[in-house]
C-alpha positions in Angstrom: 51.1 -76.1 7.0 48.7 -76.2 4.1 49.8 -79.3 3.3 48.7 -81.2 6.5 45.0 -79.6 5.9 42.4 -81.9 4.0 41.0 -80.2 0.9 37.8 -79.2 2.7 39.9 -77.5 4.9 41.5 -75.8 1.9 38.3 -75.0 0.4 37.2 -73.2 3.8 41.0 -71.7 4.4 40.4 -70.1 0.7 36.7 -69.7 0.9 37.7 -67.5 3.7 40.4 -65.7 2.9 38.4 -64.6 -0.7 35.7 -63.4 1.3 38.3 -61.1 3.5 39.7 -59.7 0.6 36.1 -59.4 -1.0 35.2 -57.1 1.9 38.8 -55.4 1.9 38.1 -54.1 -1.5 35.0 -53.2 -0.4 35.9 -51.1 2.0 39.2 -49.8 1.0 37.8 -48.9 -3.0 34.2 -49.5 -3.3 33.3 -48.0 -0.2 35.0 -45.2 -0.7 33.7 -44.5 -4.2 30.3 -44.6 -3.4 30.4 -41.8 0.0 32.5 -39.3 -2.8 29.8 -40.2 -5.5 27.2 -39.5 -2.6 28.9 -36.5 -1.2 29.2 -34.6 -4.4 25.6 -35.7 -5.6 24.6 -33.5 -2.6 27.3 -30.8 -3.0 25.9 -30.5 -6.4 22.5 -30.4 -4.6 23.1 -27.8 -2.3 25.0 -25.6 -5.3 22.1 -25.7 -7.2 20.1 -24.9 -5.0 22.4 -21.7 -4.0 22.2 -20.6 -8.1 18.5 -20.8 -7.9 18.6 -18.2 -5.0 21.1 -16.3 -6.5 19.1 -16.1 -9.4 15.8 -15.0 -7.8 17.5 -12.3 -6.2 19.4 -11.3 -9.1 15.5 -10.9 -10.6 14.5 -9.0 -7.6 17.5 -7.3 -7.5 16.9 -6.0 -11.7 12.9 -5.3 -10.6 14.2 -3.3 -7.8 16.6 -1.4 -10.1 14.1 -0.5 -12.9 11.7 0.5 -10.5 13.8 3.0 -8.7 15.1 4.6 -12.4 11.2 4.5 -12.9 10.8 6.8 -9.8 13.9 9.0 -10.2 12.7 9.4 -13.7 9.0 10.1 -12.6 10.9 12.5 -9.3 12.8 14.2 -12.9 9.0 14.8 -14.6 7.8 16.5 -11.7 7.7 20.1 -11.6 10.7 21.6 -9.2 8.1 23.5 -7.3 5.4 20.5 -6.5 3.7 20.3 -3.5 1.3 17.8 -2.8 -1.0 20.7 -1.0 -1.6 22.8 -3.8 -2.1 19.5 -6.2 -4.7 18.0 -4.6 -6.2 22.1 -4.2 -5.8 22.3 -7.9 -7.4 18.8 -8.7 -10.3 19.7 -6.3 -10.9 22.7 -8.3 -10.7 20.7 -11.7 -13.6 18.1 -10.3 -15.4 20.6 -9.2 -15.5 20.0 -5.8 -13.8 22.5 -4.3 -16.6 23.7 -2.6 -17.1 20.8 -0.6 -13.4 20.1 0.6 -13.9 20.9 4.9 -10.4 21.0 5.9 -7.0 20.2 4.0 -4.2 19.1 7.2 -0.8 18.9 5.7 2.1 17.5 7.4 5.5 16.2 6.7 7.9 13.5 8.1 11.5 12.4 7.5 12.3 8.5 7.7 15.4 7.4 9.1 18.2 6.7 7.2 16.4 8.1 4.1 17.1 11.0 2.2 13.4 11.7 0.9 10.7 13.5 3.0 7.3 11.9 3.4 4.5 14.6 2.6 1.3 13.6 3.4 -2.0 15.8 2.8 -5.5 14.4 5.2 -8.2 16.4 3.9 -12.2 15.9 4.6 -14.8 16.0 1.9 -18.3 16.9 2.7 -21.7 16.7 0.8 -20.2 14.7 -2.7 -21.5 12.1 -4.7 -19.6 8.5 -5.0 -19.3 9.5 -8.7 -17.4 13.0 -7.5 -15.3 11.1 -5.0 -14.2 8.7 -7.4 -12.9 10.9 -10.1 -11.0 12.8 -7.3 -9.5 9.5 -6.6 -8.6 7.8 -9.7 -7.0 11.6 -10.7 -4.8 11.1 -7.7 -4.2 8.0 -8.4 -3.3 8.3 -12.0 -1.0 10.9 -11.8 2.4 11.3 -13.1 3.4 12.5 -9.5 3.8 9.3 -7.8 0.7 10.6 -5.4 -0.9 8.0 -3.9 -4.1 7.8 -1.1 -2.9 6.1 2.1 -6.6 6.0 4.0 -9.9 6.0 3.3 -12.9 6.5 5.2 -16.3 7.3 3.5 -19.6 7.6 5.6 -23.2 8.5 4.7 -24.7 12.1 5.0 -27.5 12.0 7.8 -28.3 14.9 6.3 -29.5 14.1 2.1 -29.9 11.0 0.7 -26.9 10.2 -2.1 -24.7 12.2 -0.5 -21.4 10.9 1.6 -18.5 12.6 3.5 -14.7 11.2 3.4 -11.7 11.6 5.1 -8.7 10.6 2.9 -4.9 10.6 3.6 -2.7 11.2 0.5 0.8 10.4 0.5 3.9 11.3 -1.8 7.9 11.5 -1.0 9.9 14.6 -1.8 13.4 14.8 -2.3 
């Protein structure tokens, strides 16, 4: 059959046929090659991508942890019979401003699924300076027993001129 064909024929006949198996190999080998190389390039991708996130939570997870040794250790410091009323009496007394404290509310809550107690102290100060106010503060603040103020409201005295009033909510958990 070959014989009978005129060697253009033949050229085309081979011309052809090269070309099929060009685009068998193609797609049976080269093809294939390229979607795996493709398809691992983004599995690699998507695992890296999975470490990363793996990794940021394992830092979260190690700030986490060191922070809740810090408060169990800072729980451990506190005296055993602490209460955040008679601090933040006592600290009044130490700034000298005793005198001014109106009222001291205290109250005390339990979150849910928690095995701390929130104990929280909102207590009115009349007739002080800024300067008195903020020692009072930065001494609750500063503590050693994880007190911290929750809300603050300061207004002027109608009554003198330098003088303010506040009404602060301070915070701490209890085991």
């Amino acid at each position: 059959m070959m014989r009978n064909l005129s060697k253009r024929e033949k050229y085309a006949v081979f011309s052809t046929a090269g070309l099929i198996g060009l685009i068998m190999i193609h797609q049976l080998i080269i093809s294939p090659i390229i979607e795996a190389r493709e398809r691992m390039a983004k599995s690699l991708t998507e695992r890296i991508k999975i470490r990363d996130d793996i990794l940021k939570k394992k830092t979260e997870y190690e700030t986490l942890k060191k922070s809740t040794t810090a408060s169990a250790l800072k729980f451990a410091q506190r005296k055993a019979d602490f209460t955040l009323y008679s601090f933040l009496d006592g600290l009044a007394g130490e700034v000298k401003i005793k005198d001014h404290v109106n009222y001291m509310k205290p109250s005390t809550s339990t979150p849910k699924d928690s095995p701390y107690k929130i104990s929280q102290v909102e207590m009115k100060l009349q007739d002080i300076t800024m300067e008195q106010l903020t020692t009072y503060l930065y001494k609750v603040e500063t503590s050693k027993n994880m007190v911290f103020v929750k809300r603050l409201s300061i207004s002027k005295d109608n009554k003198e001129t330098g003088f303010i009033n506040a009404v602060l909510q301070v915070e701490t958990s209890e085991v």
